[in-house]
Every structure is written in C-alpha cells, then in structure tokens.
LOTI-538862 format. One record per residue (C-alpha): residue in three letters; residue number from 1; x, y, z. Coordinates in steps of 0.5 Angstrom, whole numbers, plus 500, padded with zeros to 3 digits. Last residue first. Example, Ala and Ser with C-alpha at 12.3 -4.5 7.8 and 13.67 -1.06 7.14 Angstrom:
// residues 2
SER/2/527/498/514
ALA/1/525/491/516
END
This chain:
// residues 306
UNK/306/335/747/115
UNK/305/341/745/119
UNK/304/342/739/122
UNK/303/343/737/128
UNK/302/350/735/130
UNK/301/353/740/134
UNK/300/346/740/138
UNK/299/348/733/140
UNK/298/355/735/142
UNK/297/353/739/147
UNK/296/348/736/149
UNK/295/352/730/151
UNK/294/352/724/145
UNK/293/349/716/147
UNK/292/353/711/143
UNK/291/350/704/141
UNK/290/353/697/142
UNK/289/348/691/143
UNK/288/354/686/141
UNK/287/354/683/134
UNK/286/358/677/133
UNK/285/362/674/128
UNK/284/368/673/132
UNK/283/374/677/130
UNK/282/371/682/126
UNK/281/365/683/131
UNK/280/371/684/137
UNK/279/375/689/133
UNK/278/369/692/132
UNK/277/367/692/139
UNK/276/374/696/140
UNK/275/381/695/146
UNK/274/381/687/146
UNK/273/382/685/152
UNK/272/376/686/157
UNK/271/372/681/151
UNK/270/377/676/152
UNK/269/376/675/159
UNK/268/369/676/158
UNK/267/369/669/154
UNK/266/368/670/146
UNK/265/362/669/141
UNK/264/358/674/144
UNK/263/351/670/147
UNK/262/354/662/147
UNK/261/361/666/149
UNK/260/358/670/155
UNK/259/353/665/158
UNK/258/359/660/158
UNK/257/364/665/162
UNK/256/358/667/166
UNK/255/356/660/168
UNK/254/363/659/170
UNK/253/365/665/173
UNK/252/359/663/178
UNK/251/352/664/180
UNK/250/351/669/175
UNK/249/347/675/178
UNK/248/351/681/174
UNK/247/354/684/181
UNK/246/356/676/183
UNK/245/360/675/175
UNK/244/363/681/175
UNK/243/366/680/183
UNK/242/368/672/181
UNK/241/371/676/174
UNK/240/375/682/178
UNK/239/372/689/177
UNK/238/377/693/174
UNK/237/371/697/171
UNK/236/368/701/165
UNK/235/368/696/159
UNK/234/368/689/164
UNK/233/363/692/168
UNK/232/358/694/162
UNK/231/359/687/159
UNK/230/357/684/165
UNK/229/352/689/165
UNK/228/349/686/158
UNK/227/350/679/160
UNK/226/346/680/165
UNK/225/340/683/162
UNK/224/341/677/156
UNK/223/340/671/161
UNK/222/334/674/163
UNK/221/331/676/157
UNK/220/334/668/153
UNK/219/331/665/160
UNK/218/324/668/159
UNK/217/324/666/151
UNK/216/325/671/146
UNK/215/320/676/142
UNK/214/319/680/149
UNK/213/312/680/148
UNK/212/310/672/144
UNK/211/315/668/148
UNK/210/314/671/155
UNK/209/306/669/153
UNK/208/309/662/152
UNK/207/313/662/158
UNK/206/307/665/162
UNK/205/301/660/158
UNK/204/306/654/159
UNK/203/309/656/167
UNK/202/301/656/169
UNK/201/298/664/172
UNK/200/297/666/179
UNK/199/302/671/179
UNK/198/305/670/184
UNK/197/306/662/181
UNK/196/308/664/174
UNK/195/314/668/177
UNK/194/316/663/182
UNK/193/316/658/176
UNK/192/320/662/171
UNK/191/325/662/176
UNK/190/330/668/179
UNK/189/336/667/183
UNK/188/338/675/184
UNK/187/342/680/179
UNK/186/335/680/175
UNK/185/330/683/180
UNK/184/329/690/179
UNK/183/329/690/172
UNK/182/326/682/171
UNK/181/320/686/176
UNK/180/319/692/171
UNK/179/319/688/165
UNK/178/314/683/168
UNK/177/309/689/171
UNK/176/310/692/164
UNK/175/309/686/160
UNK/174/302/684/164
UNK/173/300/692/163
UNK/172/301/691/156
UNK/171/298/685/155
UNK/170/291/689/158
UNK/169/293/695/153
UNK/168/294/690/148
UNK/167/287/686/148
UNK/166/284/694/149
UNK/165/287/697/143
UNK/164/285/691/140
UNK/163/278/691/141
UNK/162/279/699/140
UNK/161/282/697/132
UNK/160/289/699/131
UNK/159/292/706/130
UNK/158/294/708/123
UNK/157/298/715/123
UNK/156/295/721/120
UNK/155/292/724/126
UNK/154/293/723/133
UNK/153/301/722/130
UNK/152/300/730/128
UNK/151/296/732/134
UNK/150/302/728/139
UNK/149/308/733/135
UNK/148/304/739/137
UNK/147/303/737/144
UNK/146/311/735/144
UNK/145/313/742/140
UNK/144/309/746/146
UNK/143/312/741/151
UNK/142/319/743/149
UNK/141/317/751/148
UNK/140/315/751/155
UNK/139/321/747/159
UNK/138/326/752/154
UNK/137/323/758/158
UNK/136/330/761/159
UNK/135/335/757/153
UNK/134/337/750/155
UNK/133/341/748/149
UNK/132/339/741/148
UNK/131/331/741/149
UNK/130/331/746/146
UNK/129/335/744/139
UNK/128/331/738/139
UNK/127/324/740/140
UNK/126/325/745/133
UNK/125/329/739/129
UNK/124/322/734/132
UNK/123/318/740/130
UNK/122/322/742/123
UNK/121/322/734/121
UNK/120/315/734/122
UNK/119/313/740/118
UNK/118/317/737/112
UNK/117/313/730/113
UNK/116/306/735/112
UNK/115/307/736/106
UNK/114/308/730/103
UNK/113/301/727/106
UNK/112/303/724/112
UNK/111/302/717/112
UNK/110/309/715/109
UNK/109/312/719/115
UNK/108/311/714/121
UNK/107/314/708/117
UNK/106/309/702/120
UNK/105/307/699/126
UNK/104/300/701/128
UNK/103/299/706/134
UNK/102/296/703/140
UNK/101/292/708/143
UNK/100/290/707/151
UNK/99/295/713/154
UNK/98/294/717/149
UNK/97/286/717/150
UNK/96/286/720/157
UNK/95/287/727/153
UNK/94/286/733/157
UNK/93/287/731/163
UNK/92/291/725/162
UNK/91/297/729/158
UNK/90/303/728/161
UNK/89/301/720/162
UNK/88/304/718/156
UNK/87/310/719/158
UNK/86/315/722/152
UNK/85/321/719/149
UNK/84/323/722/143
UNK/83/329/720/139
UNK/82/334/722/134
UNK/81/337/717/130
UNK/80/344/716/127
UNK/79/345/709/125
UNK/78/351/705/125
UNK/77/358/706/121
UNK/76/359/699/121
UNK/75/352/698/115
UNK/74/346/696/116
UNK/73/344/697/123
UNK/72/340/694/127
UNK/71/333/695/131
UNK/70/329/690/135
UNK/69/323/692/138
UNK/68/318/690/143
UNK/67/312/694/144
UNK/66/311/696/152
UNK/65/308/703/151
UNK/64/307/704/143
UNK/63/313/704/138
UNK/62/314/709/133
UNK/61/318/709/127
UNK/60/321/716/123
UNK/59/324/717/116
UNK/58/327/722/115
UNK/57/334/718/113
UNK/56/333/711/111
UNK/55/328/706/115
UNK/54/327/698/113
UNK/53/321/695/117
UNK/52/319/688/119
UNK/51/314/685/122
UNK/50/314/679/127
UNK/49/311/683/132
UNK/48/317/689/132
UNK/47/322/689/128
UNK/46/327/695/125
UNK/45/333/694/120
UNK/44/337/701/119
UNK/43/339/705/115
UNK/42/344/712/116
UNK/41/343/718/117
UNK/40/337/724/121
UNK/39/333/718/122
UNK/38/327/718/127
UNK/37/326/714/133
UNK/36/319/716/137
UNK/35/318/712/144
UNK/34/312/712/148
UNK/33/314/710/154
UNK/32/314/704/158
UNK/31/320/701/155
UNK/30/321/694/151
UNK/29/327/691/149
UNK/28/329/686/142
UNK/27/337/687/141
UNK/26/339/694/140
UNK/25/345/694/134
UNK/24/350/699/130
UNK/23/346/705/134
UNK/22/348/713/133
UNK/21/344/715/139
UNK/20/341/722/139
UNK/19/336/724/145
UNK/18/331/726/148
UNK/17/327/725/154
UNK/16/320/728/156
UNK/15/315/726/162
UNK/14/318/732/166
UNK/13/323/735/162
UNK/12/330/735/165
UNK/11/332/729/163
UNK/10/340/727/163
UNK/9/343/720/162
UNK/8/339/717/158
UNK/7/337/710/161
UNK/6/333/705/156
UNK/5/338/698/158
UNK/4/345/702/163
UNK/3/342/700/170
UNK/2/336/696/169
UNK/1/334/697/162
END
C-alpha cells in the first residue's frame, strides 16, 4: 500500500499482474483487486473475517475486492506463493456479475473435484510462464488463460448469498474510498474526526466499521502505513532520522522512535544497524511484514516443471 504496500514492480497486462513472492509475513491489508495466492512451497497461516485457514502446497485462496487479510508463514524459510491480481472490471462487457461476486473464504482447491484441482495448477503454471517470458502475442495467451481460470472459480468455488454479496459490496465500497484515501493521504496530519465528518458519518460507528474491515483500529492502519515506509527508508536510503521521520508522516523522531519500538521491538536507529530482519526477529522477538518480490527472470527459473 502507498508506495511499497500492494506494488508489483512490473505490469504489463491491462488488468492483470503476477507474481512470485516468497513471504515470512504480511500484516492485515486489503487491495481493490481480485486476488489469488497459490502455494507452489511451504505453509502458511491466512485470516480474513475472523477465519482462519492453514494452506500447504497446491493449495490456493482467494480474496474478494476490498476483504482484508493476514498471512503468515509457518516456518523462517518463508512461503512461496504465486499470485494473481486481476480487475474485476476487465470483463464487464460480457460478465458484470464478476465484479459484484463475493466468493466465500475457504481453501480454493478442496472445492474442485480432484480432477479439476491438476487443470488449475497447469493454467495458473500456463498464465505464469507467459506472462514472465513475454513471447509474441503473450497478451492474447494470458488473458485467455485468466477467463478460463475465472470460469472455474465462477464454478466450483462457494460464493456467498446475493443479499450479502449486496451488503458487502456496499462496505466494499466504503473500504475502497477509506483505503484509497489513507494511501494518498498517511504522511499528512490525519484525524479520525475529520474523516467521519467528510464522510458524514459518527467517529463510533466510523471507528467501529474501521475495526471490523481492516481488523485493527483506525490509528493501529495509520500508524503501520507509516512505519512501513519508515522502514522502507532506512533499508534503502541514508536519509537522516528527522528527514525519515517527515517523509513517513511522524511529526517528530520521537514519535516515530516509539511508534517504531511498540510495533517492532527496536528503535529505527537499531533497525538501520543491523544487516537481516532475521537478525532482528531473533533479537527482539517480533516479526517484521517481510516478503520478497522476484524479477521475471528469476520468476520463470523458479516454477516448476510439470
């Protein structure tokens, strides 16, 4: 979100990004696509809505437009996952509904029949290996695969019921404005107040709605969105603190230091100097929202071979 949270850096499809991520944590976030995570190593833990879901290899989750979710991994090599991001707009010609569907939370491939679950796996391989290798026509080839990975969904997966699917769209909508404005807006002075006030709700029923859609409070998001690019910035800059500290949206160094120690058990001076976030998780006991992003290249070298 904002500048690292949710940003692949590289698309070349309209509507359509993926990409391998191998991920030791990702704390609660939402985005506006469709999204598709699926295990080619490893095991992780995924809450969403107060559920939660344990994933081992080949299986696959999907998350709705604007649904929040956690995942963690269980072990220190991380999971390896393969995802697909696709808006669900792409396709509002010829099937609206995709845009309105919310699919239930559950593990993807135990609603297949077993057959079915070794055709995925070769279409969302297929869709991968194009999209990473960039032959001529691959544009053509990846949304074909996409459609055909959407049919599937559309038919095996558990969607929830149309008055819900209604009711959540509308929150949907809500969360979408509020997460695009905290996106835009985090490195400035930002209220809970002001926010409720344009948008002509009560600071109870915002603060509340806030808890119950990005699973932590309002000022828990805000403060993390800063800290993240805190973080960001004392990984790959020599910014100085009080500089860090501004860009982020702190109002000093000593807010920063605290908001940074209650979230990550060390100061951001102590976060510069040491060299791992292992060695920071062994010190302090705290797991850092760490995932690592591969180039195209090193994407296709790493995707199995059926």
């Amino acid at each position: 979100m904002g500048d690292e949270f949710e940003i692949v850096p590289h698309k070349s499809v309209s509507g359509l990004q993926v990409f391998l991520v191998n991920l030791l944590y990702r704390e609660p976030h939402v985005h506006s696509d469709l999204e598709c995570c699926y295990v080619l190593s490893g095991e992780a833990v995924v809450t969403s809505r107060n559920q939660e879901l344990i994933l081992k290899k080949d299986d696959f989750v999907v998350f709705n437009s604007c649904q929040p979710h956690e995942i963690r991994s269980y072990g220190k090599e991380g999971v390896l996952f393969l995802t697909v991001q696709a808006q669900t707009g792409f396709c509002r010609e010829y099937y609206p509904a995709l845009s309105d569907m919310e699919f239930t939370f559950c593990i993807g491939n135990q609603c297949f029949p077993e057959r079915e679950r070794g055709e995925f796996r070769k279409k969302i391989l297929e869709l991968a290996r194009g999209y990473f290798a960039q032959g001529p026509g691959f544009e053509f080839g990846c949304m074909g695969l996409l459609n055909l990975l959407l049919r599937d969904m559309v038919k095996y997966l558990p969607r929830e019921p149309g008055t819900e699917a209604q009711k959540q769209a509308l929150c949907n909508e809500r969360v979408n404005k509020l997460l695009r404005y905290l996106e835009t807006h985090f490195q400035e002075k930002l209220l809970l107040s002001e926010l409720a006030r344009e948008e002509g709700l009560t600071v109870s029923y915002l603060s509340h709605f806030f808890k119950d859609h990005f699973q932590v409070s309002f000022q828990e998001y805000l403060a993390g969105l800063r800290c993240e690019k805190a973080r960001h910035l004392l990984r790959f800059t020599d910014h100085k603190l009080l500089d860090i500290s501004m860009e982020s949206g702190f109002s000093d160094v000593k807010y920063m230091n605290r908001a940074f120690r209650e979230r990550y058990g060390c100061t951001p001076r102590e976060y510069r100097q040491k060299s791992t976030l292992t060695e920071i998780h062994e010190r302090t006991g705290r797991i850092l929202s760490t995932q690592e992003f591969f180039s195209f290249e090193e994407s296709l070298a790493m995707l199995p071979i059926d």
